[in-house]
N, C-alpha and C positions, 0 to 999 in steps of 0.2 A: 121648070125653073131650077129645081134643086141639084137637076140633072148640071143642068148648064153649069151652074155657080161651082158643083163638085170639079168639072171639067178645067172651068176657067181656073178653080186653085192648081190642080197639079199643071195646069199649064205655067202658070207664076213660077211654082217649085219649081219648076226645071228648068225654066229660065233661069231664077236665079241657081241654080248648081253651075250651070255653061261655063261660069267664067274662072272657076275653080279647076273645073276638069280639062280646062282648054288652055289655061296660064303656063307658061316655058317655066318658072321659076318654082318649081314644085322645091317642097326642104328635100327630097335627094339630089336634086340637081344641086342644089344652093352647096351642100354639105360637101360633092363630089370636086365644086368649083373651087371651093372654099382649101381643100388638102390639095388641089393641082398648084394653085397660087401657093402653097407653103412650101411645096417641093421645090417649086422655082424658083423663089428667094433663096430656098437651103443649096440647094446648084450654084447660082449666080454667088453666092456667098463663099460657098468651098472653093471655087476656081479663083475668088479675085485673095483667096487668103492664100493658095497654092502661089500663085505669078508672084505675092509677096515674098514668102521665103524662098525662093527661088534666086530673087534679085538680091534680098540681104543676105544668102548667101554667098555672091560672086562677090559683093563688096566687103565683107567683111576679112580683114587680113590674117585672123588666126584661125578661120574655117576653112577647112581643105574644101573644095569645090566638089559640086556636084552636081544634078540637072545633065545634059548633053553631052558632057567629057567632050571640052574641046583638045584638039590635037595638042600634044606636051610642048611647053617653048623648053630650046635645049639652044645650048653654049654656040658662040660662030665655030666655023670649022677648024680652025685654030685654038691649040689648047690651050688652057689658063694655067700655067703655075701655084701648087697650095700656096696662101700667104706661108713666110718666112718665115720659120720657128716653130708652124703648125703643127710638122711631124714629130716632133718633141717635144711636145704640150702632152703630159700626163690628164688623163682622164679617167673615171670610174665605171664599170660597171653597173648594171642593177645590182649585181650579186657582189658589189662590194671590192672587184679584182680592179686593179689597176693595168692600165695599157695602155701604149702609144701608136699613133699611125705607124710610124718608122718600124716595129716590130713586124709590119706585115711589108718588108722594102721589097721582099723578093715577090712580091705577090701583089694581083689587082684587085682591087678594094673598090666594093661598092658600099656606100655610105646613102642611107636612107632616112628621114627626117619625119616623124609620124605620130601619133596618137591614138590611144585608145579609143577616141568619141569622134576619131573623122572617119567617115563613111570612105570616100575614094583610101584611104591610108588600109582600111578591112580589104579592100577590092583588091589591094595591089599587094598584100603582104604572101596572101597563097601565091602568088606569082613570083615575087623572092625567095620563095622557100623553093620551088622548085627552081630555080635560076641556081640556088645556092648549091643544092643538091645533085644538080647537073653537071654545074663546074668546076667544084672543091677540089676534083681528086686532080685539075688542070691548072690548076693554083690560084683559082678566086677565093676571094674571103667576103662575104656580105655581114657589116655591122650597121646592124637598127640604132636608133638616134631618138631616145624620149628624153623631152626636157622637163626640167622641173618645174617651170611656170605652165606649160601645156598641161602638165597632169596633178596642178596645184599640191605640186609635193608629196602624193601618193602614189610613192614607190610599190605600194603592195600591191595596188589595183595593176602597175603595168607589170607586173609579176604574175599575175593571175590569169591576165591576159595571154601574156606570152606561154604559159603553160597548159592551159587548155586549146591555144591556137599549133601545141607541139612547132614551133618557131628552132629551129638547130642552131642560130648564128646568135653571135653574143648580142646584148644590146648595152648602150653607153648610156648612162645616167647622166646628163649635161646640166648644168645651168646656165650655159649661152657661151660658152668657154670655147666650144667648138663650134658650134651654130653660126654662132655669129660674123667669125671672120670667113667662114664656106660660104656665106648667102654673101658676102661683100663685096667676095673674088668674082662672082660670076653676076654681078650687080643685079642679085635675084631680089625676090619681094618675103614679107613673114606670112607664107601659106604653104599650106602643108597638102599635100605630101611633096618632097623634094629630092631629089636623088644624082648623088655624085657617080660615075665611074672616072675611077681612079689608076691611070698607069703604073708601071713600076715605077718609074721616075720621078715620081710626082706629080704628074700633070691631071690635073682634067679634063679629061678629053670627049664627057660627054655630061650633060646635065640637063638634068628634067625637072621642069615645076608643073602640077598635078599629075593627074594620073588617069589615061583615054588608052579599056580594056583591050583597043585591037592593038594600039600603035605602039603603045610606050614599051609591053615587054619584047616586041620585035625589034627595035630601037635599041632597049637595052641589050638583046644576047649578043646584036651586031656588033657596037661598043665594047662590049665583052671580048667575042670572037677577035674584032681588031687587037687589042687591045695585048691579050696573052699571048698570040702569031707576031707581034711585033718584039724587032732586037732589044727596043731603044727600056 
């Protein structure tokens, strides 16, 4: 009997262990479940906060675009005349010099609209520098375009910028003086980057609002090209 009763407890015992050893929900399981779910909210979370700035930046008017670089909208094929007086609108440099468009009459002028803190403006400026360096000795001039409310008034900061970016073309110190009637003529919008090519004659004969790596500097040397080979 004693036999038996030994028998029949470790039988109980193991019965009851069975359903411990045999349960899916063991704590590593639980624990393993437990950081797969935290990774997937922390995914599902980064990607709907990416698609967000994404979208506020295409809406916002004084953030230069960024995301996909859609292709540049530029002027119809017909050029625009600077508004009237333009070329003899005195304006500053960063560095304090005074200059007007009309000082560069014999020469084609590309006119570039920018920022220290926009991303596509960083992307496209090594690409002016080489455009500039390219065509100077053929009589283009490229002037950069910081305004004062884009860089809330610090002048040192796009000094700083421009000097460690080694940048060779002047840049104009604006407070909307020039800005403003260039974006009017070509019934552009306030987003940056923006860029005039400028004829000898005054005209603009090409214009680009953002800046899309493959197309715009192809766009611009043609503009360019045309532009110095022509009499007018």
């Amino acid at each position: 009997m004693a036999v038996s009763e030994q028998s029949s407890k470790k039988a109980t015992e193991v019965s009851s262990k069975e359903p411990e050893q045999n349960s899916f929900w063991t704590p590593g399981r639980v624990a393993i479940t437990l950081i797969v779910g935290v990774l997937v909210v922390g995914y599902a979370i980064s990607r709907w906060s990416s698609g967000g700035n994404v979208a506020n930046t295409n809406t916002n008017p004084t953030v230069g675009r960024t995301g996909n670089q859609p292709p540049p909208r530029t002027v119809p094929a017909v050029a625009v005349p600077l508004p009237q007086g333009l070329r003899e609108t005195s304006v500053q440099t960063i560095e304090g010099e005074s200059l007007k468009l009309s000082d560069y009459a014999d020469k084609v002028v590309v006119l570039n609209i920018w920022a220290t803190w926009c991303g596509p403006c960083r992307l496209e400026m090594p690409e002016l520098v080489k455009i500039s360096n390219e065509y100077h000795s053929r009589g283009l001039v490229v002037l950069g375009i910081a305004t004062t409310y884009n860089e809330r008034n610090d002048a040192q900061r796009v000094k700083d910028y421009v000097k460690a970016q080694n940048v060779p073309y002047k840049i104009i110190w604006d407070d909307g003086t020039l800005v403003m009637p260039l974006v009017e003529a070509v019934q552009g919008k306030s987003v940056i980057p923006q860029s005039f090519v400028i004829s000898r004659d005054g005209r603009i004969v090409k214009y680009f609002s953002g800046f899309n790596q493959v197309q715009t500097p192809q766009l611009m040397r043609q503009a360019i090209e045309d532009s110095l080979n022509s009499k007018g």
